[in-house]
C-alpha positions, -999 to +999 in steps of 0.1 A: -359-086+266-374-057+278-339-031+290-316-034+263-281-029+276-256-009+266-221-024+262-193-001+262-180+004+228-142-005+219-116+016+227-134+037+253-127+038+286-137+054+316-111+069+342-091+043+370-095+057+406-060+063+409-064+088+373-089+104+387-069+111+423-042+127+403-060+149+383-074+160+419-039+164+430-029+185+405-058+209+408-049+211+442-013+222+434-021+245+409-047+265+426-023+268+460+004+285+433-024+304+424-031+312+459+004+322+466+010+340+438-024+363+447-014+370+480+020+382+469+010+406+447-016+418+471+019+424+492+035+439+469+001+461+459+002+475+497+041+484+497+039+506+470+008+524+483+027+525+513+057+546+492+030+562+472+024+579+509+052+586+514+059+608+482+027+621+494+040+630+530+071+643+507+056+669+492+034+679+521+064+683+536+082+701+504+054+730+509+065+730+546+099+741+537+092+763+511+069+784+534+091+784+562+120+799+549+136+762+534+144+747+567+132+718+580+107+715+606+118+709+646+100+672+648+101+645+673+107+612+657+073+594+668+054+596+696+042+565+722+004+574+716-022+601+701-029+615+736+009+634+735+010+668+723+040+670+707+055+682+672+052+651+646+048+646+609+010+638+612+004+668+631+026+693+617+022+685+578-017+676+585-023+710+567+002+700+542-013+667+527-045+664+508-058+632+528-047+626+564-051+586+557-017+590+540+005+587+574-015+554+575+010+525+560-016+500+544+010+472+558+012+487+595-008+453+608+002+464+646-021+493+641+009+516+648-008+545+634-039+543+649-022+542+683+004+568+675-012+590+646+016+576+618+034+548+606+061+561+600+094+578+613+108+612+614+148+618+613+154+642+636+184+648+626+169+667+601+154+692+632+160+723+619+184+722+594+186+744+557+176+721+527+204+741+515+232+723+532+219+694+546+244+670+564+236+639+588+258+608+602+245+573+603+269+544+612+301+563+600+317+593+615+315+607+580+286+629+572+262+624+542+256+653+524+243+641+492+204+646+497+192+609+474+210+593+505+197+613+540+167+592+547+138+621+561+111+597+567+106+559+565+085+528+578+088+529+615+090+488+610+098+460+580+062+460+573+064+449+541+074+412+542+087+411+500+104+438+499+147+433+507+149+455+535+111+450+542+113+496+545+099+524+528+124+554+529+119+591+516+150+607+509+154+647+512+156+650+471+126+639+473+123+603+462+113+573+478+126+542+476+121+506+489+163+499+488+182+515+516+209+542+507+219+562+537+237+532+554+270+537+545+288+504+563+316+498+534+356+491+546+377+528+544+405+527+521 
């Protein structure tokens, strides 16, 4: 006999179809968890660059105040396109801000700032007003006077899909947040 043949020895075994299909199903699983998970952080990654420009836009605008006698400048919330030539954030605190790409939300997939100059949204109830005693109304009749609740700038949309109230808000003391503490809906006493 020329070929000798090899037998299989005992106890081994090579793998059923049906062994080998669940393995392959399992793989499958696992990598689109993997998948998910990735994009999510990639999410999550672009909402706090998004806040980290607003903190930027925050102390652009801090400098603002400070040089202009600590009031707050006369803004128009947002404008329609780049071609209007009026008073916003990105053309009033250009000066301000070390990188212009800041009033840019990483998130703003409608290309909102490219067709307006920002992604984001001035309170103009703000226009003018003393950092000193600042006071706004929302919802309620009652003004808000505490500055960690009067929102100053924030997303113009929920851009940022994992996030509760899908906003980025800077708030006149200066922080920025991703929960939303100027609405003031609760029952009166």
């Amino acid at each position: 006999m020329g070929a000798m043949m090899r037998r299989a020895q005992p106890g081994m075994r090579g793998f059923t179809l049906i062994e080998l299909l669940v393995v392959i199903a399992i793989i499958a699983v696992l990598a689109s968890l993997g998948n998910y998970a990735w994009q999510r952080s990639q999410r999550q990654s672009r909402a706090v660059a998004c806040m980290q420009n607003l903190r930027q836009i925050g102390a652009g605008l801090s400098r603002w105040v400070a040089e202009n006698d600590g009031t707050f400048p006369e803004l128009r919330p947002s404008r329609e396109s780049l071609a209007e030539d009026v008073p916003v954030i990105d053309t009033v605190l250009r000066g301000y801000v070390a990188d212009p790409r800041v009033f840019a939300c990483p998130d703003d997939r409608r290309g909102l700032a490219a067709k307006s100059g920002t992604s984001y949204y001035w309170n103009y109830r703000l226009n003018g007003q003393r950092l000193a005693n600042l006071s706004v109304s929302f919802l309620r009749m009652d003004p808000i006077d505490d500055p960690s609740r009067i929102m100053v700038i924030g997303d113009k949309e929920g851009f940022h899909p994992n996030l509760d109230s899908k906003l980025n808000v800077l708030y006149a003391d200066g922080h920025a947040s991703q929960e939303l503490t100027f609405v003031d809906d609760s029952p009166t006493k």
